[in-house]
N, C-alpha and C positions, 0 to 999 in steps of 0.2 A: 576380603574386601569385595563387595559387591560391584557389578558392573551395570550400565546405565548406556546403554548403544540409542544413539538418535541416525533416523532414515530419514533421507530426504531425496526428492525429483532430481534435483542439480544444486549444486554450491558454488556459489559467484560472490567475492566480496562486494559490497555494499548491498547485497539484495535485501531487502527486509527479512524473509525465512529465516536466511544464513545468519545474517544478524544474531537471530533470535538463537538458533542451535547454538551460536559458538557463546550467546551469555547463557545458555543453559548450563551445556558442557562445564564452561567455570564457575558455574554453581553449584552442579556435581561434583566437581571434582575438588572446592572448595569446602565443603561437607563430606569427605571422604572416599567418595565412589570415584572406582577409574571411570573414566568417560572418555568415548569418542562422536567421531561423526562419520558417517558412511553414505555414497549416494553413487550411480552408475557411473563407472569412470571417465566416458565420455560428457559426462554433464560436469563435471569437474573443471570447474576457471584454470587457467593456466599460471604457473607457477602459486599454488594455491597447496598451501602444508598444512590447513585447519582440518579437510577432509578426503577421505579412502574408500578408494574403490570396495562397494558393496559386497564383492565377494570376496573379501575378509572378515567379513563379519560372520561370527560364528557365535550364537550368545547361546548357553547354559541353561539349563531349563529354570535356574532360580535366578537369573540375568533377565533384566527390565530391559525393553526395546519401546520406546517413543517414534513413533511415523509422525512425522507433519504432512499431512494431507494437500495437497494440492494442485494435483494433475494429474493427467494420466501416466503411470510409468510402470516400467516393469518391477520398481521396488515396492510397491502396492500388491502384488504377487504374492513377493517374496514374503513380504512383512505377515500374509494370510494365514500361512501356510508353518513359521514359524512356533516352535513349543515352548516358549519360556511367558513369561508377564508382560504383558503387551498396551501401552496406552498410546491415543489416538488425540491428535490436534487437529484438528481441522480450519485451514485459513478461507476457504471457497473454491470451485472452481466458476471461473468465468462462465459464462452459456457457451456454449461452441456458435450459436446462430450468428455472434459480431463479428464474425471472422468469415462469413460464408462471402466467397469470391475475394477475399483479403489475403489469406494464406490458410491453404487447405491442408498444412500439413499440419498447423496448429487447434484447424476445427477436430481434425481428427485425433490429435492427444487429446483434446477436452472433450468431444465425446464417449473415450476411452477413460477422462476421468471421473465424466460421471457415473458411469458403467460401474467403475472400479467404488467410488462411494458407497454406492447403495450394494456392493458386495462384500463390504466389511460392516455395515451395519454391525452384527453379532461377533463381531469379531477380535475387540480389544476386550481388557477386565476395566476399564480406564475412558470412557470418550470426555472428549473436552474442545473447545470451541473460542477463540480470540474476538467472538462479539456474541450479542441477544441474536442478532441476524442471523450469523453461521449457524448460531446453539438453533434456532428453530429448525433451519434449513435440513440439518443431520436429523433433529427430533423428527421431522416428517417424514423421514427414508427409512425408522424404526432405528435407530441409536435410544437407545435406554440410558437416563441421568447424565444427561448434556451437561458440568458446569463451565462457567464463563473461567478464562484464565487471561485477565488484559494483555494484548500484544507487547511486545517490549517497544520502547522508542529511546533512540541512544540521542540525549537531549546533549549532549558533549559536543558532540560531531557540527552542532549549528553555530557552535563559539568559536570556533576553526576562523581566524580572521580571515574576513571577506576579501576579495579581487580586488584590488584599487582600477586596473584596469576596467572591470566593468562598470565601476562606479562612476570612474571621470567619464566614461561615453555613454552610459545611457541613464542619471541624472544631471536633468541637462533642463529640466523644469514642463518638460512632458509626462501628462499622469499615466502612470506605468501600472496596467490590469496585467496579473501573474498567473497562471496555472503549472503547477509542476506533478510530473505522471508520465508513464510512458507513452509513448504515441500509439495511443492503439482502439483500434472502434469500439469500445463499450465507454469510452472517454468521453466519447461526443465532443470531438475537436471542432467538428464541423461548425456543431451549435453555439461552442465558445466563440470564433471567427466571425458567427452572423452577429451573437448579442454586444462584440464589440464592434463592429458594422455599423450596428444601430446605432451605437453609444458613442461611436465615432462622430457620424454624420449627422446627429439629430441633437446631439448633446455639447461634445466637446471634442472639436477636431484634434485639439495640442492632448494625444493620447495615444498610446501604444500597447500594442497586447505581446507580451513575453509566453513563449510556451515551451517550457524545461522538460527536457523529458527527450530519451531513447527512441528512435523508432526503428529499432534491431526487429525484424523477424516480420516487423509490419511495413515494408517498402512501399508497395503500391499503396496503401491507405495514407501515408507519406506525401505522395508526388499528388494521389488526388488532391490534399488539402493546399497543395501550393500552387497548383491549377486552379482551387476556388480561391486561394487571396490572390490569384491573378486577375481573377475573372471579377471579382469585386475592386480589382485595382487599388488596394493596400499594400501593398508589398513593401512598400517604405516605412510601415506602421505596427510590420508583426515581424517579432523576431523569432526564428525557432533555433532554438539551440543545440538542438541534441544530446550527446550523451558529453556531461561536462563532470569537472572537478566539485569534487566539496566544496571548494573558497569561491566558486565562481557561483555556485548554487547559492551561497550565504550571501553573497553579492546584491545575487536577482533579489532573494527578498527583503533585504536592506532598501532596495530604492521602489518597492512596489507600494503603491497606496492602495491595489485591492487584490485580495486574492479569490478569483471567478473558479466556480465548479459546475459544469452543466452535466456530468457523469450519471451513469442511465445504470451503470454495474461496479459496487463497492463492498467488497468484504470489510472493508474496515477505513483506510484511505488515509493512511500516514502523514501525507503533504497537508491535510488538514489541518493537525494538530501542529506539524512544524510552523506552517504559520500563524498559529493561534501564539507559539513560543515566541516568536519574531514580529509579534504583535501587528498583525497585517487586518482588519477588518476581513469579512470573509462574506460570500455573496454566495449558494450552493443549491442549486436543485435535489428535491427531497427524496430524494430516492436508494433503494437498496438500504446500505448500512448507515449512509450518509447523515440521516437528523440523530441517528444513535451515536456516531462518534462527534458529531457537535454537541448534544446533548443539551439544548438549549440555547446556549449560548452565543452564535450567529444568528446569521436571516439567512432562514430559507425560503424556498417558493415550491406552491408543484405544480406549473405551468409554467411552458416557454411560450410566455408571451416575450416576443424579444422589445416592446415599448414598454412595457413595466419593466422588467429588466434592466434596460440601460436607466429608465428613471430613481430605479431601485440600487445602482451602482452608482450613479452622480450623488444620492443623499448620505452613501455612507464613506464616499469622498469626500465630499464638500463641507456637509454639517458636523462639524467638531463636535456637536455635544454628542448628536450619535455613533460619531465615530468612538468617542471615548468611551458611550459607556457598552459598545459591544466589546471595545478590544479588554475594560477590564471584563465583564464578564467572558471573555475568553480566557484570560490570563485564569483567572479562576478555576476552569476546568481544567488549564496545564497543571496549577499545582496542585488539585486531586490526584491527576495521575502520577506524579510527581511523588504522591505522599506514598503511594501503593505500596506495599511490604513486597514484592512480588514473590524473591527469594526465599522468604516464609511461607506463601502461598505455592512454589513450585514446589522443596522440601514437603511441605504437610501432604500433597498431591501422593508424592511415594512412600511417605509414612504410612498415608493411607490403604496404600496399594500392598503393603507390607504386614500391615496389622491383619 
């Protein structure tokens, strides 16, 4: 029986990556091959039985090893230097420059993990890429036959019945602007906070901007932003939530009439599509991966002008008929992704690597 070893930076459940390894895993393991998951033991979540410390991993020279690529870590070394059949996913790494005076422990894994990219360029039998964006990003560091392999998204997890709690308190008949994403500067929280500002003050006072999302590892870029809704005097208008439950996530975007993206750096950007699932109109600055995983089907922009903006958020609030025909053309692109064979496309991946 063949064996199928995936590396990975750290494994945390709910992470998107981890996600993705543990639906690999039992689709490996589904089609016959043992399969594990392995990442540095310290990067390992606590009480977390999916994955094992890296240094058990000992794979065979005719044993297939999958790296998902994205940061710097010492399992990007390892994974070099190994001798068996080797393919490479690459989900992005962040620029280190959003993080400069934020937290310089993380400019420095990501300047280590760009380092570490462009030193396995030649280095798998296998590269492969979770967007057009990544795929070029690796093609220009010299990775040889980039194909796209669509991210996984577990659309289950959104049916999870939502918080009554947060439903009885904050639909309440104030228009509720959503972003969900971790807290952290390539987000451009800052810009989201102003274009609701505007859209505040100039537009529709009876409105509130909700922002879902972690800000573990990003403190100080954290307390900046609650110092600027201080300093703009909202503080009654923006909720931040931090790091919450599934039901209470399904919640927010249950009572949201828009979901705002002002993000400047997206390998791919998950929370898009969930709301495209949850049928939220979507509002997104063009940039990075961002018009690729909408793929038509929102409004974007590529200017923050923040008075287009809010007038661009009131029309696809307000006017029903646009509102309805983004959110079907949105629905549309969930069921594309929706239709994807993926499991025949991961399978063919190692057939291929086998033939």
């Amino acid at each position: 029986m063949q064996t199928i070893h995936q590396i990975l930076a750290g494994y945390t459940n709910g992470d998107a990556i981890s996600n993705e390894a543990r639906y690999f895993r039992d689709i490996f393991r589904k089609n016959g091959f043992t399969s594990d998951i392995y990442c540095p033991q310290r990067n390992i979540g606590e009480k977390n039985k999916d994955a094992f410390d890296i240094n058990q991993c000992s794979p065979k020279k005719e044993d297939i090893v999958l790296l998902h690529l994205s940061m710097g870590t010492s399992a990007n070394i390892y994974f070099k230097v190994l001798d068996c059949k080797k393919i490479i996913l690459y989900h992005n790494v962040t620029p280190s420059h959003f993080f400069r005076f934020i937290n310089e422990d993380t400019l420095a894994t990501l300047k280590q993990g760009s380092k570490q990219v462009a030193m396995l360029a030649a280095c798998a039998d296998i590269n492969l890429a979770d967007s057009k964006f990544n795929a070029k990003e690796i093609t220009d560091l010299g990775y040889k036959d980039v194909d796209v392999l669509p991210i996984i998204i577990d659309f289950e997890k959104l049916d999870i019945p939502s918080s009554k709690r947060i439903i009885s308190k904050y639909k309440d008949g104030r228009k509720n602007i959503l972003f969900v994403g971790r807290c952290a500067p390539n987000k451009k929280i800052e810009d989201l906070i102003t274009a609701f500002y505007v859209y505040q003050k100039t537009v529709d006072s009876n409105s509130r901007l909700i922002l879902a999302g972690s800000p573990n590892g990003c403190e100080r870029y954290f307390y900046m932003l609650k110092d600027y809704i201080v300093k703009l005097d909202i503080e009654d208008s923006v909720v931040l939530t931090g790091s919450i439950p599934q039901n209470e996530l399904n919640a927010y975007y249950q009572i949201a009439d828009l979901f705002l993206c002002m993000s400047e750096h997206e390998g791919f950007c998950i929370p898009l599509i969930e709301a495209m699932y949850k049928q939220i109109p979507i509002l997104a600055y063009a940039k990075a991966a961002v018009p690729e995983t909408l793929d038509g089907a929102s409004v974007i922009f590529k200017e923050k002008n923040y008075k287009m903006v809010a007038e661009m958020m009131n029309k696809l609030i307000t006017d029903e008929a646009t509102k309805q025909s983004i959110i079907d053309a949105q629905s549309k692109r969930v069921k594309n992704l929706q239709n994807l064979n993926l499991e025949k496309q991961v399978i063919g991946i190692i057939n291929k690597l086998d033939s």
